[in-house]
C-alpha positions as CSV (number, residue, x, y, z in Angstrom):
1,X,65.0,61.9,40.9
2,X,64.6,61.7,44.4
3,X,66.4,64.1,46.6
4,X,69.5,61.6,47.7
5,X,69.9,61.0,43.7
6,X,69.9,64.8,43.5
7,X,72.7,65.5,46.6
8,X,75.3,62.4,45.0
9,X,74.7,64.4,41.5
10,X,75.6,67.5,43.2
11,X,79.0,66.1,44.5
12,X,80.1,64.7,41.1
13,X,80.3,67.8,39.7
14,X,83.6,69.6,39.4
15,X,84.2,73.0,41.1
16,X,83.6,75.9,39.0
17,X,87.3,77.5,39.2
18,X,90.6,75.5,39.9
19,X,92.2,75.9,43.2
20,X,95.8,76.7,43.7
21,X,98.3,74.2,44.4
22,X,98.8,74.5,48.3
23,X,102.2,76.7,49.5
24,X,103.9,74.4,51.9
25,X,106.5,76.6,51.9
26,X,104.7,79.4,53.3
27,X,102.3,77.0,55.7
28,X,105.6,75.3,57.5
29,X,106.5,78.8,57.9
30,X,103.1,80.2,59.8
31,X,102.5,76.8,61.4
32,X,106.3,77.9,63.4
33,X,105.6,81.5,64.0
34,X,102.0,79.9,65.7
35,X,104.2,76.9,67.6
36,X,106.5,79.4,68.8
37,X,104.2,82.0,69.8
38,X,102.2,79.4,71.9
39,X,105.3,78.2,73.3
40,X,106.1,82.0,74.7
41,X,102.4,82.3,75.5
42,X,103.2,79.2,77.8
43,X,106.6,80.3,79.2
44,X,104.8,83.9,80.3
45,X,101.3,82.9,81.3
46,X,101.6,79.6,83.0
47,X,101.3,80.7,86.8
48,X,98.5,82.8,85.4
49,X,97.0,79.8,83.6
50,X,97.2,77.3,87.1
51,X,95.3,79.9,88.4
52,X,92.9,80.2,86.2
53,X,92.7,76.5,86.2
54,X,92.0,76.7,90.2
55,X,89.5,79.0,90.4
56,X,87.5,77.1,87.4
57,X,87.3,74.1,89.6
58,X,86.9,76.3,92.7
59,X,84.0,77.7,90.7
60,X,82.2,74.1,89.8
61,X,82.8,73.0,93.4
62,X,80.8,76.1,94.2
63,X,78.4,75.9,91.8
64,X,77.3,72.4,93.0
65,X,76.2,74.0,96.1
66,X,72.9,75.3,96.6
67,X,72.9,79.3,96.9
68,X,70.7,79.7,100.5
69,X,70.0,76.1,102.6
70,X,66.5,76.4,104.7
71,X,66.5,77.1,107.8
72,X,65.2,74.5,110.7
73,X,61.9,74.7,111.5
74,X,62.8,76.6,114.8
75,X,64.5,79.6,113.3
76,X,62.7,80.0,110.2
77,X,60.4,82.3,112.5
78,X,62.0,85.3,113.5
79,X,60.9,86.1,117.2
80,X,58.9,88.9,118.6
81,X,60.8,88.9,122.0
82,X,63.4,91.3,122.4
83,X,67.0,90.1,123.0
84,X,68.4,89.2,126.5
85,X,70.9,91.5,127.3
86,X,73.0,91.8,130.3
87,X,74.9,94.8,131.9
88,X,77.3,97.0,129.8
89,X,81.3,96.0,131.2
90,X,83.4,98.7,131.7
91,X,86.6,98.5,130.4
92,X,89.4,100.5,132.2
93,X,91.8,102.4,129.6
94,X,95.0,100.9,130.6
95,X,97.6,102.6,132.1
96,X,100.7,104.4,130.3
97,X,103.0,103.4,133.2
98,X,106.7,103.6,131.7
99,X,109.2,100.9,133.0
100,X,111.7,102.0,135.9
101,X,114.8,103.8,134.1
102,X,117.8,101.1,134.5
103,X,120.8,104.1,135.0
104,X,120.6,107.8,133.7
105,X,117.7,109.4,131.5
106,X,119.1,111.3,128.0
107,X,117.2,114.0,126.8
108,X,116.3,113.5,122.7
109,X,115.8,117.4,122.4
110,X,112.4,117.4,121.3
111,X,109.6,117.4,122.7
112,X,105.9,116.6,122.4
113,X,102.4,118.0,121.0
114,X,102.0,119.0,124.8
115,X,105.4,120.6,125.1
116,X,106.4,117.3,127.3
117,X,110.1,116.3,126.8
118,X,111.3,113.0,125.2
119,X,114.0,111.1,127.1
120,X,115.3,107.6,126.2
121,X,116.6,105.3,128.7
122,X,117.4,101.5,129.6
123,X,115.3,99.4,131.5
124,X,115.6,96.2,132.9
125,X,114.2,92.9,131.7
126,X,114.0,89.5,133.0
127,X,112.0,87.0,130.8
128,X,112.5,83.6,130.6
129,X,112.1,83.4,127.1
130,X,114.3,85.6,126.6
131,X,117.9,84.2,128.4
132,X,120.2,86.6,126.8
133,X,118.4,90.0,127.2
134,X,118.4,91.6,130.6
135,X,117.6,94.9,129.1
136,X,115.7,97.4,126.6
137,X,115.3,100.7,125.7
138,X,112.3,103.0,126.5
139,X,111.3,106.2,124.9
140,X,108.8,108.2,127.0
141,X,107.6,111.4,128.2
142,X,109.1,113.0,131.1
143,X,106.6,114.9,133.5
144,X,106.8,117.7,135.0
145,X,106.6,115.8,138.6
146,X,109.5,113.9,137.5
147,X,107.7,110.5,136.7
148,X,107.8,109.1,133.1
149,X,104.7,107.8,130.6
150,X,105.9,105.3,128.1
151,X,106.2,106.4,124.3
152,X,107.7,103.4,122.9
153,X,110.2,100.7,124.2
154,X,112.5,98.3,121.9
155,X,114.9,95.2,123.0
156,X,116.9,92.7,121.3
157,X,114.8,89.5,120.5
158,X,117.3,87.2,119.9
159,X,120.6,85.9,121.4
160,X,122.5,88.3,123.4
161,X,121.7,92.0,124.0
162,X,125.4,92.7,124.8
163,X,126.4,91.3,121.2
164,X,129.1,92.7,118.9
165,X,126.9,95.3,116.7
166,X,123.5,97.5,116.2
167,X,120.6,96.0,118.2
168,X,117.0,97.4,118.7
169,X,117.0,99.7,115.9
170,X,112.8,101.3,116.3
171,X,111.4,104.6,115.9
172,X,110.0,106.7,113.1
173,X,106.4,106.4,114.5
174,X,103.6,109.2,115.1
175,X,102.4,108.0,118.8
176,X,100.1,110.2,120.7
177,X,100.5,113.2,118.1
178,X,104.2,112.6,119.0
179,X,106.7,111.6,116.4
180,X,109.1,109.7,118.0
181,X,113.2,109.5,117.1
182,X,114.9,106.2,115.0
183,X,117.3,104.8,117.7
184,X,118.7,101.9,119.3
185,X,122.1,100.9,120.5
186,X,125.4,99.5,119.6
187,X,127.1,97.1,121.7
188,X,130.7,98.0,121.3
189,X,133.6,101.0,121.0
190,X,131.4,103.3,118.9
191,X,131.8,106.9,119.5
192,X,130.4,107.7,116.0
193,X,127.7,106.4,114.2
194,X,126.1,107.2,110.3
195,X,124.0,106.6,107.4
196,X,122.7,107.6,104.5
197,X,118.7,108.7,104.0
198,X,118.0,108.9,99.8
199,X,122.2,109.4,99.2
200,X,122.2,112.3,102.0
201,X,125.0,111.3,104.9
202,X,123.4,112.0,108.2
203,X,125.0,111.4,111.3
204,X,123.4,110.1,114.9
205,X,123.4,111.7,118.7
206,X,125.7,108.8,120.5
207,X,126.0,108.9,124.3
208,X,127.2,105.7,126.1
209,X,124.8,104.4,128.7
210,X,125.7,105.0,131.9
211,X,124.9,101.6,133.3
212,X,127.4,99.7,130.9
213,X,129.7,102.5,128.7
214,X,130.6,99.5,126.3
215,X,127.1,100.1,124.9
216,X,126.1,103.2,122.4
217,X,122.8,104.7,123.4
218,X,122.1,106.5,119.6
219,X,119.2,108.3,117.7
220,X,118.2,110.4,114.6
221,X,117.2,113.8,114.3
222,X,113.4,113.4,112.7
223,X,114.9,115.9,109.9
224,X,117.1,113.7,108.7
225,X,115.6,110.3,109.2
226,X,111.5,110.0,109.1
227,X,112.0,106.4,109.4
228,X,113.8,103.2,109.7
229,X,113.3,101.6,106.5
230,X,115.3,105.1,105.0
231,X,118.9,103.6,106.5
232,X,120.8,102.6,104.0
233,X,122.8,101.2,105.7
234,X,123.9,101.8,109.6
235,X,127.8,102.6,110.1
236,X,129.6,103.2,113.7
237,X,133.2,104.7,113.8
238,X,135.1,103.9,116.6
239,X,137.5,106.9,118.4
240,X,140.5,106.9,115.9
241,X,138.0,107.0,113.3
242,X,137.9,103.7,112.2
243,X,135.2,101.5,110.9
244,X,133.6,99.1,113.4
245,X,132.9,95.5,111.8
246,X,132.3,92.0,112.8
């Protein structure tokens, strides 16, 4: 008997126990707990799959590529002459000059790592890209001679800067081992303004600027507010008390 006779012979032959009849019952049932997980799988992971997807192609593309190309003929030789170099540039530190105060200087009541005070005041602006602002607010030092070296400066960057409401909201920054105040200004009757840092009501300085009163020169104490993204949100009162809104 050759050894194809013998393999046909083989397969004749009945199995040596019975096998049970299939339980449709119980495959229907496992065949939709598998559809259903895949269909969850899907609904969960398919951003993660189209990425997956993406960076195998990415990864083919790249593969295709060869991992160093050769270098011309000209640069495959390193050279034995040193580089030309020319002479260093100096580069001036640029000066902290601080805009010209636009009216009257406030005091913030703090001062800095050099016992310097902070002031805030307005200062004019006249951009052409900017139509509706003619001015900002500037946080700097005040000197002992009187002149002023510039901390931080905010303005409004859009529309008007005399608008109904809070403009130029800045602050909460450590500049030159100085931590400087949250303030800004609101255009309008405000005599009071508040807010609340983590649940905690805290209350701002408000003096009207002296070059326009209808505008609310106000800041934070830096132990109540550390920063501006702690407001939650920004309230101003007017004099009887009552809520300022658009």
């Amino acid at each position: 008997m050759t050894d194809l006779e013998s393999l046909r012979s083989a397969l004749r032959e009945p199995p040596a126990e019975e096998f049970a009849e299939p339980d449709l019952g119980a495959i229907m049932t496992k065949g939709r707990r598998i559809r259903r997980r895949r269909r969850l799988a899907t609904g969960a992971g398919g951003v993660a799959a189209a990425v997956v997807t993406v960076l195998v192609i990415v990864g083919a593309v790249a593969l295709k590529e060869p991992s160093q190309r050769p270098l011309p003929p000209a640069a495959s030789t390193p050279s034995a002459q040193p580089p030309v170099t020319s002479e260093p540039t100096v580069i001036e530190a640029p000066t902290k000059t601080s805009p010209v105060p636009l009216g009257e200087t406030t005091s913030l009541g703090t001062k800095g790592e050099d016992g310097r005070e902070l002031v805030i005041y307005a200062f004019a602006i006249d951009e052409p890209a900017l139509p509706g602002v003619e001015f900002g607010l500037q946080v700097a030092y005040r000197n002992v001679d009187g002149s002023y070296e510039a901390l931080l400066g905010s303005n409004e960057f859009k529309g008007s800067d005399r608008s109904f409401g809070f403009h130029a909201v800045d602050g909460g920054d450590i500049l030159q081992n100085t931590f400087v105040p949250v303030f800004g200004y609101f255009a309008g009757p405000a005599t009071r303004i508040t807010s609340t840092v983590r649940g905690k009501p805290v209350e701002a300085n408000v003096v009207p600027w002296s070059g326009d009163p209808s505008v609310m020169i106000f800041w934070f104490s830096p132990s109540d507010v550390e920063s501006t993204g702690v407001l939650t949100p920004l309230v101003a009162y007017d004099a009887r008390g009552q809520r300022l809104v658009k």
